[in-house]
One Martini backbone bead per residue (centre of mass of N, CA, C, O) as a GRO file, in nm:
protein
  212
    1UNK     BB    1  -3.779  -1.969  -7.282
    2UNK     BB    2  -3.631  -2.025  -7.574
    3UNK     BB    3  -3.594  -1.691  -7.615
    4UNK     BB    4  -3.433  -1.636  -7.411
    5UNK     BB    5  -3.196  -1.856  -7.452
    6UNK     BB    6  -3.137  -1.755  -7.735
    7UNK     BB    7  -3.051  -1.470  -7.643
    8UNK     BB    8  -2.808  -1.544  -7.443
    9UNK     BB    9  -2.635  -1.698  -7.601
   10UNK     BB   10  -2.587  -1.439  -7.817
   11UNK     BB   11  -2.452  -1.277  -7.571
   12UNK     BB   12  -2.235  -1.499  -7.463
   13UNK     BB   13  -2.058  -1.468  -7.731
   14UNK     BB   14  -2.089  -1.225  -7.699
   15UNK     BB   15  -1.844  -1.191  -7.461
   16UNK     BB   16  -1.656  -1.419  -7.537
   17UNK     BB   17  -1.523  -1.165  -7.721
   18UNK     BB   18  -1.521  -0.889  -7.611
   19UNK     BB   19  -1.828  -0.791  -7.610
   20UNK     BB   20  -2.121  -0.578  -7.626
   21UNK     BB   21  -2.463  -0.552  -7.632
   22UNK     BB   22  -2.548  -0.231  -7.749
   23UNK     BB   23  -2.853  -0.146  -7.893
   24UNK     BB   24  -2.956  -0.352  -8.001
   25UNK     BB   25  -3.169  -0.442  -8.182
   26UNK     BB   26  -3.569  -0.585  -8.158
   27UNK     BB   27  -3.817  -0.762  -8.210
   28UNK     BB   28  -4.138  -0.773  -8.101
   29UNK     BB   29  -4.194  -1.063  -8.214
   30UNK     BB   30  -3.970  -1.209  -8.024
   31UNK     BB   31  -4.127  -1.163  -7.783
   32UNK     BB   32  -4.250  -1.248  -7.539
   33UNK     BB   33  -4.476  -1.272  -7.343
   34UNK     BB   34  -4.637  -1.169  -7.034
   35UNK     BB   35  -4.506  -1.325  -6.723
   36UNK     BB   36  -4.544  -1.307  -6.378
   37UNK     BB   37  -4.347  -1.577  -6.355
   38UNK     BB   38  -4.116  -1.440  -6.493
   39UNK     BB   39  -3.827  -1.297  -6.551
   40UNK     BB   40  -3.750  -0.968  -6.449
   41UNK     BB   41  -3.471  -0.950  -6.619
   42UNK     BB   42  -3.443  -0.887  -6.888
   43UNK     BB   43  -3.380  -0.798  -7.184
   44UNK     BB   44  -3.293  -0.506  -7.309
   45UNK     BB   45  -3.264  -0.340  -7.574
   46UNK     BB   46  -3.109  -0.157  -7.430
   47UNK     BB   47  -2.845  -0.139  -7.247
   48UNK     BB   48  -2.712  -0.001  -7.027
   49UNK     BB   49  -2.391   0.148  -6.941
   50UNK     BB   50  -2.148   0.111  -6.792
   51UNK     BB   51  -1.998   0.195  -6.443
   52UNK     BB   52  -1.809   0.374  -6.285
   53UNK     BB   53  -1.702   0.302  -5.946
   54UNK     BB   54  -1.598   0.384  -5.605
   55UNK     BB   55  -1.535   0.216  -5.293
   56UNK     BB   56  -1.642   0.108  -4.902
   57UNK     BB   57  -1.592  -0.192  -4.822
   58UNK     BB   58  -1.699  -0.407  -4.578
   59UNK     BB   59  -1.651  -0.709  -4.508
   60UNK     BB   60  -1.815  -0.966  -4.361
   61UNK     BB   61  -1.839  -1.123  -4.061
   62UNK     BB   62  -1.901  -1.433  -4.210
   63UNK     BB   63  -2.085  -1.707  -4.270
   64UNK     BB   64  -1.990  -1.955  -4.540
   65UNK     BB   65  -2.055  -2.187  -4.785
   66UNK     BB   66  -1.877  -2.368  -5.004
   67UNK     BB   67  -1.883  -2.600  -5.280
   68UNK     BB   68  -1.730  -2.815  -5.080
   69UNK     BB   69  -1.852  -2.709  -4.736
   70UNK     BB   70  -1.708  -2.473  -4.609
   71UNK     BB   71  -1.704  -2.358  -4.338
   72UNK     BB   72  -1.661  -1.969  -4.337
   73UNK     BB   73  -1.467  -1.677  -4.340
   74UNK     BB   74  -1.512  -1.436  -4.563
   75UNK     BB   75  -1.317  -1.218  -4.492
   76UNK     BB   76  -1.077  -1.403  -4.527
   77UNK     BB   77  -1.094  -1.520  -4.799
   78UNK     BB   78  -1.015  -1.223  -4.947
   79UNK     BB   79  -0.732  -1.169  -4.732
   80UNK     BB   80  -0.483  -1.325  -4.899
   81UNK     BB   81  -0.415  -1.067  -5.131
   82UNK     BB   82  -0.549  -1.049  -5.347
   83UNK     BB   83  -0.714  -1.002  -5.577
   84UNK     BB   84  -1.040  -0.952  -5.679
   85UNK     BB   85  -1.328  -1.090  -5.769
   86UNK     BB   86  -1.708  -0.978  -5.771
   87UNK     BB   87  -2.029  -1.183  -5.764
   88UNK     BB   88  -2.415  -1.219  -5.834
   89UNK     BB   89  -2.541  -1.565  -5.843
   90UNK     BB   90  -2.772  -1.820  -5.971
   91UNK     BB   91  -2.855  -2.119  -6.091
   92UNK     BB   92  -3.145  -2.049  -6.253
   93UNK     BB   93  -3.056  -1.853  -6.394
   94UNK     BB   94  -3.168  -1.702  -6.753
   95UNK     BB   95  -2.963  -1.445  -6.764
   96UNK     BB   96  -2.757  -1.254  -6.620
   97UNK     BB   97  -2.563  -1.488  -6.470
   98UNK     BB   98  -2.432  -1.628  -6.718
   99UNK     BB   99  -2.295  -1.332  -6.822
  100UNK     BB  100  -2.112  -1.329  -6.577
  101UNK     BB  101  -1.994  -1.616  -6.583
  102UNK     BB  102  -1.860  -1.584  -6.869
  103UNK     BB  103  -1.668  -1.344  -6.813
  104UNK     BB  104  -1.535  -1.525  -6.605
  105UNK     BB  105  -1.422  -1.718  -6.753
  106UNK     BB  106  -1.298  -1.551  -7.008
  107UNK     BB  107  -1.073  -1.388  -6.785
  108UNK     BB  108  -0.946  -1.644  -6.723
  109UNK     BB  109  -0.883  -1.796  -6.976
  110UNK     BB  110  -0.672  -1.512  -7.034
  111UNK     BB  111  -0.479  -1.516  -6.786
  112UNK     BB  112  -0.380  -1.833  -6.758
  113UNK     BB  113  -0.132  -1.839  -6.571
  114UNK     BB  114  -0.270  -1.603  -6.364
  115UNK     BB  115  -0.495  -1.634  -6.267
  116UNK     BB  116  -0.369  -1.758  -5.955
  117UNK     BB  117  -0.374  -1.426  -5.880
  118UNK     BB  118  -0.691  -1.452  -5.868
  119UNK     BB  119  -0.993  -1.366  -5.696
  120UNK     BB  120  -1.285  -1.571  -5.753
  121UNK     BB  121  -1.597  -1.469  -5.676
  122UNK     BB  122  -1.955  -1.627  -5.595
  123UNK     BB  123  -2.252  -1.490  -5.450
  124UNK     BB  124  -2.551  -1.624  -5.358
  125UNK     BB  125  -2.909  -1.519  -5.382
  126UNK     BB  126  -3.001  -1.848  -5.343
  127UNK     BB  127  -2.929  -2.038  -5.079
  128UNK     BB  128  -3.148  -2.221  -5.042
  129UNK     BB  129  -3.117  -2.370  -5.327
  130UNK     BB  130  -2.835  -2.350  -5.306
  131UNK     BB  131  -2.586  -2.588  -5.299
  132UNK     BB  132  -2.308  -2.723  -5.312
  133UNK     BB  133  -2.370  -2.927  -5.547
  134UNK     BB  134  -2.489  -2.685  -5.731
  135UNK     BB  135  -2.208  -2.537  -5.731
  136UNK     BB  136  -2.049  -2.744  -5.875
  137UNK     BB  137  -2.182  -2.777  -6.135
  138UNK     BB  138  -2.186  -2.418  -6.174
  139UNK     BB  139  -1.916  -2.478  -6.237
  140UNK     BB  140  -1.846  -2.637  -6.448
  141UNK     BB  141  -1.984  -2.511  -6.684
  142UNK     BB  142  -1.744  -2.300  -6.667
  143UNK     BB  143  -1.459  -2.382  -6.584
  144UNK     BB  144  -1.349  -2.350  -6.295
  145UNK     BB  145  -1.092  -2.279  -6.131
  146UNK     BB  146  -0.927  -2.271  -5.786
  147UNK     BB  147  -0.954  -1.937  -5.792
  148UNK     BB  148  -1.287  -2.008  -5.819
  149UNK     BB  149  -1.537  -1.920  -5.584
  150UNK     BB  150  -1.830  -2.046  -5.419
  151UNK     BB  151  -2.162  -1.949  -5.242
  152UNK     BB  152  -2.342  -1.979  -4.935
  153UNK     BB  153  -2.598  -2.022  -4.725
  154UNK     BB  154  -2.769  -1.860  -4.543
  155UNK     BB  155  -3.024  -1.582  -4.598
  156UNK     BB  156  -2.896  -1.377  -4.443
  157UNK     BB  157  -2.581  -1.370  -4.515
  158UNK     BB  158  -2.670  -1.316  -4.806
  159UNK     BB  159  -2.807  -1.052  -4.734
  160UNK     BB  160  -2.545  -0.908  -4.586
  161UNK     BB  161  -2.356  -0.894  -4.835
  162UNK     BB  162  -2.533  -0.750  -5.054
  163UNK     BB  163  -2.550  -0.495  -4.901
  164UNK     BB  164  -2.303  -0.409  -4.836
  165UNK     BB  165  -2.261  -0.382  -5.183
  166UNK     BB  166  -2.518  -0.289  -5.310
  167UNK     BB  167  -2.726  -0.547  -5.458
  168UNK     BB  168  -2.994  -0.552  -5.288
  169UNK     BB  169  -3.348  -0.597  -5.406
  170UNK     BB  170  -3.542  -0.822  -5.237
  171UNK     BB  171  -3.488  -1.010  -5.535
  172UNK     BB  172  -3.377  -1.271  -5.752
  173UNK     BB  173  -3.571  -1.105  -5.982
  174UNK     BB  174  -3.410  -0.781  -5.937
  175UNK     BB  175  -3.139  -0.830  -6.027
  176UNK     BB  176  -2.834  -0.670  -6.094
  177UNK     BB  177  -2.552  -0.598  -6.304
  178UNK     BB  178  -2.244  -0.687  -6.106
  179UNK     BB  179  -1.869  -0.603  -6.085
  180UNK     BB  180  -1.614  -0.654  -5.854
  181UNK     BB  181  -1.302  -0.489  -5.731
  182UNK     BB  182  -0.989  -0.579  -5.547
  183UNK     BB  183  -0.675  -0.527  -5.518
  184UNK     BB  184  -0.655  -0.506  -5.186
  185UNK     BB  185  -0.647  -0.519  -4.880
  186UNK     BB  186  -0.842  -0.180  -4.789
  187UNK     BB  187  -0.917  -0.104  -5.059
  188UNK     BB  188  -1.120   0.031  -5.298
  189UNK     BB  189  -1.369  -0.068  -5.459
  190UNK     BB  190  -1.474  -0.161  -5.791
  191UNK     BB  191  -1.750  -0.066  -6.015
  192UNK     BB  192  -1.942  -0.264  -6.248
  193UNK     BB  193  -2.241  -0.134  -6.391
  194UNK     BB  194  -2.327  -0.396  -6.575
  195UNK     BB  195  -2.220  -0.517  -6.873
  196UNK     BB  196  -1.935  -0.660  -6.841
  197UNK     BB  197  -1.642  -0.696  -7.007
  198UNK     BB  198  -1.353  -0.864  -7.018
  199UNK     BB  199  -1.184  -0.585  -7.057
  200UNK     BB  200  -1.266  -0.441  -6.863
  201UNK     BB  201  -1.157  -0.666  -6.621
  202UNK     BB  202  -0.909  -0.678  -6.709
  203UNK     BB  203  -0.822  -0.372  -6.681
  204UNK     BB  204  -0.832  -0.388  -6.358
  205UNK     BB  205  -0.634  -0.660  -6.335
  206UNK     BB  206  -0.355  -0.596  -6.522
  207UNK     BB  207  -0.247  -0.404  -6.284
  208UNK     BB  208  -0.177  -0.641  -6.065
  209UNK     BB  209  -0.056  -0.881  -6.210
  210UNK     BB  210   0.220  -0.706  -6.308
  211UNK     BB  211   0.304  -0.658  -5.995
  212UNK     BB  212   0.350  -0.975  -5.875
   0.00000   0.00000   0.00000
């Protein structure tokens, strides 16, 4: 796993440079060996590129439990007036969930300011392991501010949730990076499956944030 962590660190750092690794070669020398119990879902040589779509989710009435304790309906939770930043994160992930997570550090970062004007959600998808205590140490660890908040709750709860958005693949070993934005409660989501990079998801937030 040492090769996939350092592989992630500098995909991390072009994340939070503010640009995406798309294409870049690797040696095949570098490539771990191949294991049926490792994560499915590593980095391939060249990630496909962003695509960007728009629907029209209903968030679901359901209750999630915050990294705080409290127990919540989601849909509340979103409808607070603010634009949304969502995406599905586990803490033990150790590809895709991390620069999902840079990502959305980074986007706080640059908002400075404004960042209070966006909410900011991510929901796991191993809700068994994920407790409210390991998602505070996993916002501590990318100094998540007030504005985005973490979720978990029981294991049907996350896979309604997933299913609504279109992002469950029925392992959490097999999901793939999106990230979600929605102006404003009854609008509809923009979606942006693969690596979004920071400008990307700015991109779509820095016209909500402008008009508030």
């Amino acid at each position: 796993m040492s090769r996939i962590t350092g592989a992630l660190q500098v995909l991390a750092q072009a994340v939070s440079a503010g640009f995406l690794l798309v294409g870049a070669p690797t040696s095949g020398a570098d490539e771990p060996a191949a294991d049926p119990h490792a994560h499915h879902h590593h980095m391939m040589e060249a990630p496909p590129p962003v695509t960007r779509s728009q629907a029209n989710y209903t968030v679901p009435d359901v209750t999630l439990v915050r990294s705080d304790g409290a127990q919540v309906n989601f849909a509340h939770e979103l409808d607070d007036g603010r634009p949304v930043l969502l995406n599905f994160i586990y803490t033990t992930c150790t590809t895709i969930c991390p620069v999902l997570s840079q990502t959305f550090a980074e986007v706080q970062k640059r908002l400075g300011a404004n960042a209070p004007k966006v909410r900011m959600v991510s929901v796991s998808i191993d809700p068994e392991e994920d407790t409210p205590a390991r998602l505070t140490e996993y916002a501590k660890r990318f100094r998540a501010g007030a504005q985005w908040s973490f979720y978990t709750g029981t294991l049907q709860a996350s896979q309604l949730v997933q299913r609504t958005f279109d992002v469950y693949r029925g392992d959490k070993m097999n999901h793939t990076p999106v990230t979600l934005f929605r102006a404003a409660p009854g609008q509809p989501w923009v979606r942006l499956d693969g690596f979004a990079t920071p400008d990307m998801v700015l991109g779509e937030v820095h016209i909500q944030v402008a008009q508030k």
